[in-house]
C-alpha positions in Angstrom: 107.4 59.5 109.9 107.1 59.6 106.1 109.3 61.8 104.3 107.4 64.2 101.9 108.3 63.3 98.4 109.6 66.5 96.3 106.9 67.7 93.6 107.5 66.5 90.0 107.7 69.1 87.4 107.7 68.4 83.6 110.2 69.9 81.6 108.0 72.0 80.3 104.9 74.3 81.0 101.9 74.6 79.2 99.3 76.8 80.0 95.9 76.0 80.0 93.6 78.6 78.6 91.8 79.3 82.5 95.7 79.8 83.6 96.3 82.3 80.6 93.1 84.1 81.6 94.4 84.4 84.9 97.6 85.9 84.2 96.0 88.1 82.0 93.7 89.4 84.6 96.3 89.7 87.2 98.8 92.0 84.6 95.2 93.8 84.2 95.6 94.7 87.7 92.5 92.6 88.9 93.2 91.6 92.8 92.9 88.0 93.2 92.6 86.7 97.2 92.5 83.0 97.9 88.7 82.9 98.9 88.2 84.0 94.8 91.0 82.0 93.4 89.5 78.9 94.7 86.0 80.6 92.9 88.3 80.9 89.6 89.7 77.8 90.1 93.3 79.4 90.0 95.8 76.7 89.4 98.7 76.2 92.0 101.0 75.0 89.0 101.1 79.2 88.4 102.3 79.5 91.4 104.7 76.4 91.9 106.1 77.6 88.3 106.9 81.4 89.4 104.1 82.8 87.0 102.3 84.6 90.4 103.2 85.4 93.8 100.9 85.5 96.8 101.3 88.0 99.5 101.5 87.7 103.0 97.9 88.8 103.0 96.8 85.9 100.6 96.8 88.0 97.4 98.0 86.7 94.4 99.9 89.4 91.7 101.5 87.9 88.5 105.0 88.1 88.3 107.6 89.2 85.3 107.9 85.5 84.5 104.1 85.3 84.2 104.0 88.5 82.2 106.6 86.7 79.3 104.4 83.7 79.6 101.9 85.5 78.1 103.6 87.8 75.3 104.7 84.5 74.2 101.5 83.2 73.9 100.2 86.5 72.0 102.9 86.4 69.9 
């Protein structure tokens, strides 16, 4: 049985602009479910990076790390 291999992360993150306009919706209080994030092509490196949550339910919400990931970017 193969051993899963832990998941590389750079040091850093940089957003793409689709991941921005993501968070940015979410902190809107737009309600993402999986069925549309796979529409909006929403990027599992927000979620492996703590910038969203998903629910229980399968609903996505940005988180307060995602919300300073984004005043940075506006600053």
């Amino acid at each position: 049985m193969a051993t899963a291999q832990p998941m590389y992360h750079a040091p850093t993150f940089d957003a793409t602009v689709d991941e921005l306009e993501t968070l940015k919706q979410l902190e809107m209080g737009a309600a993402i479910a999986v069925p549309d994030a796979l529409k909006h092509h929403l990027s599992g490196r927000l979620l492996d990076w703590g910038y969203i949550s998903k629910s229980p339910a399968g609903v996505f919400a940005i988180t307060d790390t995602g919300r300073k990931l984004i005043r940075r970017q506006d600053n």
